[in-house]
N, C-alpha and C positions, 0 to 999 in steps of 0.2 A: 245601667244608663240613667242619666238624671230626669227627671221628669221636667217635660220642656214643654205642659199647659201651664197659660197663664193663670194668673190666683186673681181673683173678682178684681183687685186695684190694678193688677197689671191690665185687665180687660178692657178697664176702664180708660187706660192710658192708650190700647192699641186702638180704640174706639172714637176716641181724640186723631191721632195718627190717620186711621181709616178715611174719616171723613174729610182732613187738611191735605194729606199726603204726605207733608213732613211739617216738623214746628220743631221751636225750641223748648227747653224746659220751662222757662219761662209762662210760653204759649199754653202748655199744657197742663203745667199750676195754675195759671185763670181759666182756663175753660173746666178743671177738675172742680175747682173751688165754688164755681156759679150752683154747683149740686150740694151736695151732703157735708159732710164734715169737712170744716178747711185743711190742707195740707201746706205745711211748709215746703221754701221752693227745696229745700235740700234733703226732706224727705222724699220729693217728686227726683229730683237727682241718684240718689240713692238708686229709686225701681228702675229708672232708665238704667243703670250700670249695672243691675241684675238682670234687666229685660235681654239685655246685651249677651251680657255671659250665657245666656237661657237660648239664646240666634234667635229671639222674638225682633229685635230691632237692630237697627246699625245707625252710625253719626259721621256727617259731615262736621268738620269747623269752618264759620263760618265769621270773621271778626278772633274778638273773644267766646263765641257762643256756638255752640253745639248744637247743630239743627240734628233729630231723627227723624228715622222713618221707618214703619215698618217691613219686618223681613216676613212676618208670618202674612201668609194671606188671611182676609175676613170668613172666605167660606169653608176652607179646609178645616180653619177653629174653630169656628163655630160647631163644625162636624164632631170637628175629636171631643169638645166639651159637651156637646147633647148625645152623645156613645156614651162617654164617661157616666155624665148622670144618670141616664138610664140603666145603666148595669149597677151603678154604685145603691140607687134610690129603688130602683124598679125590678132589681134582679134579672133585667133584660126586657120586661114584659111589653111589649110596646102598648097592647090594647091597657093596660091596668094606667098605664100614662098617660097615653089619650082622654081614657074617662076621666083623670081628675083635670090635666090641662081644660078641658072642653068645659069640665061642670065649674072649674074656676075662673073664668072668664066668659062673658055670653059674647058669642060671635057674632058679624055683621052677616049678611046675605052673602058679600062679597066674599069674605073669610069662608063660608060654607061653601059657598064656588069653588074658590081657588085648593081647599080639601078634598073638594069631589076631583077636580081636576090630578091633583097629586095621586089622587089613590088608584085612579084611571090608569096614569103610568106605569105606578108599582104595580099594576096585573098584567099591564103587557110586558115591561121589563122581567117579571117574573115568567111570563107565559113564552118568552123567546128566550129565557134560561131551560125550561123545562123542556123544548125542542131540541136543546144541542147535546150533540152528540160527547159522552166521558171522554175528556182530553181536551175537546174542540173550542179554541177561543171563539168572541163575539169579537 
């Protein structure tokens, strides 16, 4: 099966999409371009027709011009690419991750909150797997 995560430029392009809903190539050559390296619009054309092929996006025409949108949702991807890096980087480890995420950024109080709050669930989502019974769904 082909591999259908996006590559940092395609991210970048669904991350465009994510927040408009849908745009042209166009739209997404200037909003790409306001960041790092300029891209040609038919470099930007090109990742669209791959993004495509990949069921990351789909297009309306619209005139002459091609509006996308995308097909991959933001949370599920983000999912599959923070799995990926952490096996790929981490060997799995979650806590070996966390310690450098954490010592590489200093967090707000808020951030520290909303960690405490996450970790809270993972022990009860954990602790309502370890009740059920082999076999028994949730």
């Amino acid at each position: 099966m082909a591999d259908t995560s996006p590559t940092e430029r395609e991210l970048e392009a669904l991350k465009v999409l994510w927040q408009r809903g849908e745009a042209t190539v166009r739209e997404v050559c200037d909003a790409l371009n306001t960041g790092g390296e300029p891209l040609a619009y038919t470099t930007v054309l090109s990742l669209f027709q791959v993004m495509e092929q990949k069921g990351l996006v789909t297009h309306r025409k619209q005139g002459k011009a091609y509006v996308y949108r995308a097909v991959a949702e933001r949370k599920p991807t983000f999912r599959q690419l923070a799995g990926g890096f952490l096996e790929r980087v981490f060997d799995g480890a979650v806590d070996e991750y966390l310690v450098h995420a954490i010592e590489g950024k200093p967090l707000s109080a808020d951030e520290l909150d909303q960690l405490e709050a996450m970790i809270e669930r993972a022990r009860a989502n954990r602790r309502i797997a370890d009740n059920q019974k082999p076999g028994e769904q949730q």
